[in-house]
C-alpha positions as CSV (number, residue, x, y, z in Angstrom):
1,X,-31.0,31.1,-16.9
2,X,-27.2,31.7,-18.2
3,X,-24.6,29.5,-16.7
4,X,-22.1,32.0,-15.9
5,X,-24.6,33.7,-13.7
6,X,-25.0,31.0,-11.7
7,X,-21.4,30.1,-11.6
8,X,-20.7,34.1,-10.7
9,X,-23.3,34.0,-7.9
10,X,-22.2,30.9,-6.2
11,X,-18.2,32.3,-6.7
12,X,-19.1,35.8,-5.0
13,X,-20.9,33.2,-1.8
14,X,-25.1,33.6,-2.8
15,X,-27.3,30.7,-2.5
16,X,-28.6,29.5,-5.3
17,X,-32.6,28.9,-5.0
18,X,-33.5,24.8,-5.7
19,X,-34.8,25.8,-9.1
20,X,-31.5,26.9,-10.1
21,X,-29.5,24.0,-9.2
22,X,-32.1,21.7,-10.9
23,X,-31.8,23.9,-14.2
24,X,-27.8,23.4,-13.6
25,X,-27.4,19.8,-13.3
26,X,-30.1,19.0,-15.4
27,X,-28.3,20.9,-18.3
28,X,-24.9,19.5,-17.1
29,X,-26.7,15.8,-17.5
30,X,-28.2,16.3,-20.7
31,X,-24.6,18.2,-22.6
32,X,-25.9,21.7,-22.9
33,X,-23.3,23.0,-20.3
34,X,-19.6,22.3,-21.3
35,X,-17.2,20.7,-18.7
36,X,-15.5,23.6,-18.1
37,X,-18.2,25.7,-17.4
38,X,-19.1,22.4,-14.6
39,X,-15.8,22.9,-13.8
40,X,-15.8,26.3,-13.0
41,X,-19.2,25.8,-10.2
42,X,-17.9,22.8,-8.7
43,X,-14.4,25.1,-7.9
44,X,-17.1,27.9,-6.9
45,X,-18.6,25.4,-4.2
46,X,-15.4,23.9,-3.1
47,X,-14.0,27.7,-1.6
48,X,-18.0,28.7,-1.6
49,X,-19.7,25.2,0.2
50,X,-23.1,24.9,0.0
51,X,-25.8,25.3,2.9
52,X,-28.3,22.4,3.7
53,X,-31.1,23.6,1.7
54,X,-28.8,23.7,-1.4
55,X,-27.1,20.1,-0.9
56,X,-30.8,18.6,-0.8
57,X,-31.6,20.4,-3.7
58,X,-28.3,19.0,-5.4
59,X,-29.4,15.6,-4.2
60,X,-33.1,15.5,-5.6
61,X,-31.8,17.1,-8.7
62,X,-29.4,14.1,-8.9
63,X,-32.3,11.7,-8.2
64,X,-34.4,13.0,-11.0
65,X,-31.4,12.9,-13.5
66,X,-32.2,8.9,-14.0
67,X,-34.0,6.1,-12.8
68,X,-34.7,4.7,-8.9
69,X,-33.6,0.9,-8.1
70,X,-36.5,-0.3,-6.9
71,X,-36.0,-3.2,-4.1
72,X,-39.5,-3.5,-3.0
73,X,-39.4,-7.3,-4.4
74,X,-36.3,-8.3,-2.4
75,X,-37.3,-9.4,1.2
76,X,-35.5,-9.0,4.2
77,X,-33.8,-5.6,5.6
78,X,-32.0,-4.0,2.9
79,X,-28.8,-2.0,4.5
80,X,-25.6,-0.7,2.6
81,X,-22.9,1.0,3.8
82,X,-20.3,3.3,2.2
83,X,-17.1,5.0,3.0
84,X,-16.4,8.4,2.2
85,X,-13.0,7.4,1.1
86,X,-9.5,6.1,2.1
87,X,-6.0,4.8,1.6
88,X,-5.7,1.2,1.8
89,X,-9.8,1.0,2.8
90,X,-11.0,-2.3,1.8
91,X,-13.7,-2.7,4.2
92,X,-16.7,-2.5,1.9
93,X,-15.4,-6.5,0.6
94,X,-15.4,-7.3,4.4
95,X,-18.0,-6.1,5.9
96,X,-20.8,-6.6,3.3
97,X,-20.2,-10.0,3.0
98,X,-20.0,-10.6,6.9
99,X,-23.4,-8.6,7.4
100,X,-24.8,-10.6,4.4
101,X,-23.9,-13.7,5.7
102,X,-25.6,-12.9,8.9
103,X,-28.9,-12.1,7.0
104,X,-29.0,-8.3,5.8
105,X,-29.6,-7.8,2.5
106,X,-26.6,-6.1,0.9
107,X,-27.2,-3.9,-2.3
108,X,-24.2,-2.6,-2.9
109,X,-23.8,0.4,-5.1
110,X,-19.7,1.5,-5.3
111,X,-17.6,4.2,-6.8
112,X,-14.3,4.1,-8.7
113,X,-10.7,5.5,-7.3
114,X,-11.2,9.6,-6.6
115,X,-7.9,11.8,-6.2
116,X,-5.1,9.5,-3.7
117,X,-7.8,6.9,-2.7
118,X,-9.3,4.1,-3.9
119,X,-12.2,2.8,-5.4
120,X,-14.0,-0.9,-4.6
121,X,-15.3,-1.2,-8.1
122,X,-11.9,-1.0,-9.3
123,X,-10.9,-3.5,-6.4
124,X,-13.2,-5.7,-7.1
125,X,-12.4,-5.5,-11.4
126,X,-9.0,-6.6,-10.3
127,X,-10.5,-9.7,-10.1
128,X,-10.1,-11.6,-13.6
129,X,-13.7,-11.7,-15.2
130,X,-15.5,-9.3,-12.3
131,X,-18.1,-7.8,-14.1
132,X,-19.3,-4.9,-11.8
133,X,-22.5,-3.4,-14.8
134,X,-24.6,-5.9,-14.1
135,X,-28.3,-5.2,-15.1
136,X,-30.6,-4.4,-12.4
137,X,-32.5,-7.4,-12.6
138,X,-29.5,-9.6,-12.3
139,X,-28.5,-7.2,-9.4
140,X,-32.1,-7.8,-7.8
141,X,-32.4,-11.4,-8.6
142,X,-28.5,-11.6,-6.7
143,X,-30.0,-10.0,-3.7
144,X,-32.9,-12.6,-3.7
145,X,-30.8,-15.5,-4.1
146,X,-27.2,-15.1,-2.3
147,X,-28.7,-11.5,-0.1
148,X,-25.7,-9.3,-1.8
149,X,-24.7,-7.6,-4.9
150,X,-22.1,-4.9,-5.7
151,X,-21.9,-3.3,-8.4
152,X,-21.8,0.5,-9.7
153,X,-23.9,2.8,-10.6
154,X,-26.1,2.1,-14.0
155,X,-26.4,4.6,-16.7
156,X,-29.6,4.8,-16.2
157,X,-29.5,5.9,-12.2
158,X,-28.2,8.8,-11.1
159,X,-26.2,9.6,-14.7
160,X,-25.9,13.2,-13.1
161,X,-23.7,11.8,-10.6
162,X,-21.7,9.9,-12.5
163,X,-21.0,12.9,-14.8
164,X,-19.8,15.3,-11.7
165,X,-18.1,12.0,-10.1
166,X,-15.7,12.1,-12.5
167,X,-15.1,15.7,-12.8
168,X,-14.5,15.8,-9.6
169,X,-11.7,13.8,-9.6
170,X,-10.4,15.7,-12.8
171,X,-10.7,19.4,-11.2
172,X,-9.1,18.8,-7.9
173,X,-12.6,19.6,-6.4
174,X,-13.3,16.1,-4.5
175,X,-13.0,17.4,-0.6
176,X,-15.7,20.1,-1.0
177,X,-18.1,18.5,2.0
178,X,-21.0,19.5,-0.2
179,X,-20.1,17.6,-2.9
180,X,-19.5,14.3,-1.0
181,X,-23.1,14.8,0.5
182,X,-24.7,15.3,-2.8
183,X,-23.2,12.1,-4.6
184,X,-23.0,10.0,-1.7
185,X,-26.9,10.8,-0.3
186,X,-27.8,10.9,-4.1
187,X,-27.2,7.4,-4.7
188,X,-28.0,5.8,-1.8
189,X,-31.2,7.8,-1.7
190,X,-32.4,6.5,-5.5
191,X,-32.4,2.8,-4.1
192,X,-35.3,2.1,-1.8
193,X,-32.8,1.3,1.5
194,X,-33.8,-0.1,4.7
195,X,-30.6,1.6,6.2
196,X,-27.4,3.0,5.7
197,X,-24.5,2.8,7.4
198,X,-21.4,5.5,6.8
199,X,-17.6,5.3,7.2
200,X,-16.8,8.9,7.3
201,X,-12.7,9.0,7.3
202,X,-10.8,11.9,8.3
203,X,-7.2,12.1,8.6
204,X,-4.1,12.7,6.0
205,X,-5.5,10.1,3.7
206,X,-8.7,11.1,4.0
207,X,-10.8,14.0,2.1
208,X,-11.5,15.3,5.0
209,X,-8.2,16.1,6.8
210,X,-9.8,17.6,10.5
211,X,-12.2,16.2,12.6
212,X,-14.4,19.3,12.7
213,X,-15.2,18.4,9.1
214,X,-16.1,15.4,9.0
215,X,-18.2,15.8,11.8
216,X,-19.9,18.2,9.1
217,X,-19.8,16.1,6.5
218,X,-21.4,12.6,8.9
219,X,-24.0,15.5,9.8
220,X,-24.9,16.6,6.5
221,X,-25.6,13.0,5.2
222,X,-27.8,11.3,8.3
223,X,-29.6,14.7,8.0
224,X,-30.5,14.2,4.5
225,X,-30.9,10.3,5.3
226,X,-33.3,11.4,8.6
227,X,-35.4,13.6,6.1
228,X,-35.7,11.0,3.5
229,X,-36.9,8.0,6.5
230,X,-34.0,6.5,6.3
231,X,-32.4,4.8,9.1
232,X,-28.6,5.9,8.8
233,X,-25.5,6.1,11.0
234,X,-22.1,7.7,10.7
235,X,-18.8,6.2,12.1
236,X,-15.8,8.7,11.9
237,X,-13.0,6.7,11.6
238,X,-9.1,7.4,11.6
239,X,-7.3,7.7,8.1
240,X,-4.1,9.2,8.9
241,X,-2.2,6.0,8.3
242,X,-3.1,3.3,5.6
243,X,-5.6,1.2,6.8
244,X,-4.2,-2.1,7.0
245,X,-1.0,-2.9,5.1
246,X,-2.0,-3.4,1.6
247,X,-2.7,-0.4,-0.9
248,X,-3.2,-1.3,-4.5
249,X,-6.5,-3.2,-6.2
250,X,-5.4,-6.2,-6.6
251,X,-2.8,-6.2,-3.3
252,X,-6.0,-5.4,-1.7
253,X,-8.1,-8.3,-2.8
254,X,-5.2,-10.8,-1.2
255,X,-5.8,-8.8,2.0
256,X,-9.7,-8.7,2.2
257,X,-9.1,-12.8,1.6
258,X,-6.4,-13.0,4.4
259,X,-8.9,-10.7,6.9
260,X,-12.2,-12.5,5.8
261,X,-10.0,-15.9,6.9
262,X,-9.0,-14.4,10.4
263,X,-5.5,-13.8,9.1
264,X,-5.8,-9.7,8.9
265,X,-4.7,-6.9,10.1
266,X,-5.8,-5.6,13.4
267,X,-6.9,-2.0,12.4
268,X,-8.4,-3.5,9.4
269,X,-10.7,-6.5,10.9
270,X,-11.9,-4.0,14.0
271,X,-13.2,-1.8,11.9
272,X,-14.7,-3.8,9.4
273,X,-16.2,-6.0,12.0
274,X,-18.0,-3.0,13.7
275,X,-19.3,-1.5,10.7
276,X,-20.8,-5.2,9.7
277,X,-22.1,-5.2,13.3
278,X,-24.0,-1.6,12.6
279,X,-25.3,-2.9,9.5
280,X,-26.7,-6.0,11.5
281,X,-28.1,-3.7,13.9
282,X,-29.8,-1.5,11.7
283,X,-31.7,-4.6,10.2
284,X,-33.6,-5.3,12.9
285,X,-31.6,-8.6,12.9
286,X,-30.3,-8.1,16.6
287,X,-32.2,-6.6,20.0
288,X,-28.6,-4.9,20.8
289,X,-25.7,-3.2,18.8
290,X,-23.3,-5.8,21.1
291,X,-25.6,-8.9,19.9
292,X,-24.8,-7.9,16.5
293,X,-20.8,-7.6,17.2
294,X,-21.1,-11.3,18.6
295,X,-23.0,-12.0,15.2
296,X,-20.0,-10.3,12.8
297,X,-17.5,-12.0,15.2
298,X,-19.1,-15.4,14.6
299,X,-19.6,-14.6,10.7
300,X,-15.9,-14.1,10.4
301,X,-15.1,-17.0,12.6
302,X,-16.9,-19.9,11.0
303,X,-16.2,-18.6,7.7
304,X,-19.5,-17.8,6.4
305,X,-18.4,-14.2,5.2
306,X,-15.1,-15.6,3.4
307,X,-17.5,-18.1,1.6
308,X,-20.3,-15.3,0.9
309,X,-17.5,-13.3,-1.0
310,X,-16.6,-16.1,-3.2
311,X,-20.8,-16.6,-4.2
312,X,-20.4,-13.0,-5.1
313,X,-17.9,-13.2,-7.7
314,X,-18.7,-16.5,-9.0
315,X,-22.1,-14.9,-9.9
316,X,-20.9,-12.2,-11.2
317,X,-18.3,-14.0,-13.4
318,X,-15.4,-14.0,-11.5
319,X,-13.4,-16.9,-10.7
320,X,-13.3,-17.2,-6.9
321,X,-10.3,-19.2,-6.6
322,X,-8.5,-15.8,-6.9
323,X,-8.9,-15.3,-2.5
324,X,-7.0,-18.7,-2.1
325,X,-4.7,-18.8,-4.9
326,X,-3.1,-15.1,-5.4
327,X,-1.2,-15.9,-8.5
328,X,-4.5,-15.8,-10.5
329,X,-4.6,-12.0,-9.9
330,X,-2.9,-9.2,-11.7
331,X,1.0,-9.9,-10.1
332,X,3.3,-6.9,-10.6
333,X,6.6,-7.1,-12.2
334,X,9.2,-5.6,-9.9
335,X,9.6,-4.6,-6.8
336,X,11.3,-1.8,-4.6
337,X,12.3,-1.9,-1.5
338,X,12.0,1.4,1.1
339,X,14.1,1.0,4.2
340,X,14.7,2.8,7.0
341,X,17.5,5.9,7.1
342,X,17.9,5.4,10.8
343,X,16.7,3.3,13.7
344,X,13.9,4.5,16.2
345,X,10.2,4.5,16.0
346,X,7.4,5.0,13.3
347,X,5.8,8.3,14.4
348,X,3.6,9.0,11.1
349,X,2.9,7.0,7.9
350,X,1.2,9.7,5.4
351,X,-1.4,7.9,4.2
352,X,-1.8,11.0,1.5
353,X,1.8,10.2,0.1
354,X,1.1,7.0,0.0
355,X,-1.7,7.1,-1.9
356,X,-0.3,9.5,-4.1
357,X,2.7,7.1,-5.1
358,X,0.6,4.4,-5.8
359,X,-1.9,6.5,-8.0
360,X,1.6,7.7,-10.0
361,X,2.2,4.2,-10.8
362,X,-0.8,3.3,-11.8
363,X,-3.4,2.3,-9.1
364,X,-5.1,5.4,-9.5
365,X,-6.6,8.0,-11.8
366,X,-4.9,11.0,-12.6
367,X,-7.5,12.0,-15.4
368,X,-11.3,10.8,-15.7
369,X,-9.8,8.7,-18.7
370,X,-6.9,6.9,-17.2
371,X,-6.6,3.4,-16.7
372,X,-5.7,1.5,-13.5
373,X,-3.1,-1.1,-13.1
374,X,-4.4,-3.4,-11.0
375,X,-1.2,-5.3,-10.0
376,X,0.8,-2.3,-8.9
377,X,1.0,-1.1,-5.4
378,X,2.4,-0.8,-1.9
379,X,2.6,-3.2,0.5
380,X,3.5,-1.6,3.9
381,X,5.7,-3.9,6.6
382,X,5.2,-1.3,9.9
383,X,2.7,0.9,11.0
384,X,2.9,3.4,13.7
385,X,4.3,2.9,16.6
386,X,6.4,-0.3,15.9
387,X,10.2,-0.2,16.5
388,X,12.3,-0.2,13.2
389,X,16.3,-0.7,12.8
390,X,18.5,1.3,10.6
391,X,18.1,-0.6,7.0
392,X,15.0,-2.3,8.1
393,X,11.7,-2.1,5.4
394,X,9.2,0.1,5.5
395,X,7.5,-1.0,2.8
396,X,7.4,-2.5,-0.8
397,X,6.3,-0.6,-4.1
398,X,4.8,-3.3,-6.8
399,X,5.3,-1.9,-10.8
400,X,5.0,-3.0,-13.7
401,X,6.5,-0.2,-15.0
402,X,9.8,2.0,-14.5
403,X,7.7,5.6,-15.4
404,X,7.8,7.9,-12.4
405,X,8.8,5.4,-10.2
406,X,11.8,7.2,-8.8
407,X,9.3,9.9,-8.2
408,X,7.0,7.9,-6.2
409,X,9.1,6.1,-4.7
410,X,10.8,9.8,-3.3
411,X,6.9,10.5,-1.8
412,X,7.2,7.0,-0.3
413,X,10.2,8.0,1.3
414,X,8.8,11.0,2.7
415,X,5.6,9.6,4.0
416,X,7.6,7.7,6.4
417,X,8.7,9.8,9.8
418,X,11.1,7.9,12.2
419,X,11.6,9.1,16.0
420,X,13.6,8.7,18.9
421,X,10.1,8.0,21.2
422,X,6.8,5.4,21.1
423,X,4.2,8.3,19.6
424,X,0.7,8.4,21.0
425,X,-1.3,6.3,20.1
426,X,-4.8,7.3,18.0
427,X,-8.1,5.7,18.1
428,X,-9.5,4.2,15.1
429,X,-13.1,5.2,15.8
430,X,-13.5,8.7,16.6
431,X,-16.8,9.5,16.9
432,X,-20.4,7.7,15.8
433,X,-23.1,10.2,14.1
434,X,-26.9,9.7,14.2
């Protein structure tokens, strides 16, 4: 087989046969195909897509690259959940701990920051000491002992995907719906799950900007779960505002403390409480989907969750003092202030621009090879709908550095749209797949 053929076939619409997609990303994984030449096929996929048939094939081929996490020896129902990716979406460090302190079994296997959204590894390394590559039997012997463990990906599992993961994000190919279903399924499907359960955003700040696809996308994924036995469910949730008020990795961590304390957000704690509750459910730990809600509600409110995230970083070498003091985490520099040109009501906060501005200063990654800052951010004082005054604040951007902050803080600027009238309002849960 030749590379270009493949990437010439797949620009021009054909399906490649499994065989051919095995040959590709096994090459890819082992350096005989360049990054540009990877390059090239992912941006054939992204205008091309790929059909059912080819995204499993992409998915076993992903499997094979590396090693399965086996979780036979941990007992109890083992159920993660992930999210396909958002602005300001922290609820992976809400709802794991609330569902593990209820009694699932969380194995918790997390990406870095792709394109204008974040990444809870990088979240969670904000933390002073965090160490997120643990080895698989620490991971397994976590599970055992304190029922959750989050970490990323080892070299050793999946390496294919960690290879395109960050390509992606380089090559501007990260919304291709294929390529979500491939490195999502691929990862959950090389540890031995009970269940899954899947926060599939769609919105401005979402990869997925209309509803239609990520209906695809939720469809794609419990397909591939549903063929592999694996009980799996698919929320599509609203993402065309930040979700909560804090964007930024270690802004973020002081807001997962406030909402795992009953201090959060609304839009924030709703949704991570439902998406604890489905992972309840899909344990076998409840009879009904609204027993488990009581269960999350009652997780959050006696504390249990807020102390099951502290177990978590202590044991993986993090000081957990970080959730009640804030000054032990990364604290930016300087601040900005955006205000309001005129008085009225918030129509639309771009989650996309916001994202964007924050990843310019720092909270993101605009190359595989960037660093984060993990004290810089924004922290958002309205959302949509409320009434603002003329001079009142939008929002504040956290640096630690002056580099392109005028520029981002023009995007801010322009994320932000004021009207005369209350706008309708937008449910946060759109649909649920599977």
């Amino acid at each position: 087989m030749r590379t270009i053929d493949l990437i010439q076939r797949k620009r021009n619409g054909e399906e490649l046969l499994p065989e051919e997609i095995d040959w590709l990303v096994s090459s890819y994984t082992r350096g005989e195909i360049p990054d540009y030449q990877m390059s090239a096929f992912l941006m054939a996929v992204y205008f091309q897509d790929m059909n059912d048939v080819e995204v499993g094939a992409m998915v076993q081929s992903i499997i094979a690259s590396g090693e399965k996490l086996d979780l036979s020896g941990v007992a109890g129902p083992k159920v993660d959940k992930h999210s396909t990716g958002g602005v300001g979406d922290k609820t992976s460090l809400i709802a794991a701990p609330l569902a593990a302190a209820a009694g699932v079994k969380v194995p918790m296997i997390s990406g870095r920051a792709l394109g204008h959204t974040g990444g809870t590894l990088d979240k969670l390394e904000s933390i002073p000491g965090f160490n997120t590559a643990i080895s698989t039997e620490q991971f397994i012997a976590q599970l055992n002992e304190i029922g959750i463990a989050m970490a990323g990906q080892s070299p050793t599992m999946t390496p294919a995907d960690g290879k395109l993961y960050s390509l992606r994000d380089a090559t501007a190919t990260i919304e291709s719906t294929a390529l979500i279903a491939a490195s999502i399924m691929s990862k959950k499907l090389a540890s031995s799950l009970d269940g899954l359960v899947l926060d599939v955003k769609v919105g401005s700040g979402a990869f997925m900007k209309r509803q239609i696809d990520a209906r695809r996308l939720a469809q794609l994924m419990t397909t591939i779960a549903r063929r592999a036995d694996l009980r799996c469910q698919a929320l599509i949730t609203d993402m065309s505002q930040p979700l909560g008020y804090a964007v930024g990795n270690a802004l973020e961590i002081m807001e997962v403390s406030q909402t795992l304390q009953n201090g959060g957000p609304v839009d924030l704690t709703r949704i991570s409480l439902e998406l604890a509750a489905r992972m309840i459910h899909i344990g076998g730990l409840t009879e009904s989907l609204d027993d488990a809600r009581e269960v999350a509600q009652a997780r959050l409110l006696d504390g249990s969750g807020y102390a099951k995230l502290k177990q978590v970083i202590d044991a993986q070498g993090g000081n957990s003092q970080v959730l009640d003091r804030f000054d032990l985490l990364p604290n930016a520099t300087g601040a900005m202030e955006i205000t309001s040109p005129r008085a009225g009501f918030v129509s639309m906060i771009d989650a996309e621009e916001i994202g964007s501005a924050s990843t310019m200063i720092g909270a993101g990654r605009d190359t595989k090879e960037a660093s984060i800052d993990p004290a810089v951010g924004v922290i958002l004082e309205v959302k949509v709908g409320q009434r603002v005054e003329a001079g009142s604040v939008l929002c504040r951007l956290y640096y630690t550095g002056e580099e392109r902050l005028e520029d981002a803080a023009e995007r801010i600027e322009d994320a932000f749209r004021i009207s005369t009238t209350v706008p309708e309002a937008r449910e946060l849960i759109l649909e649920i797949v599977g």
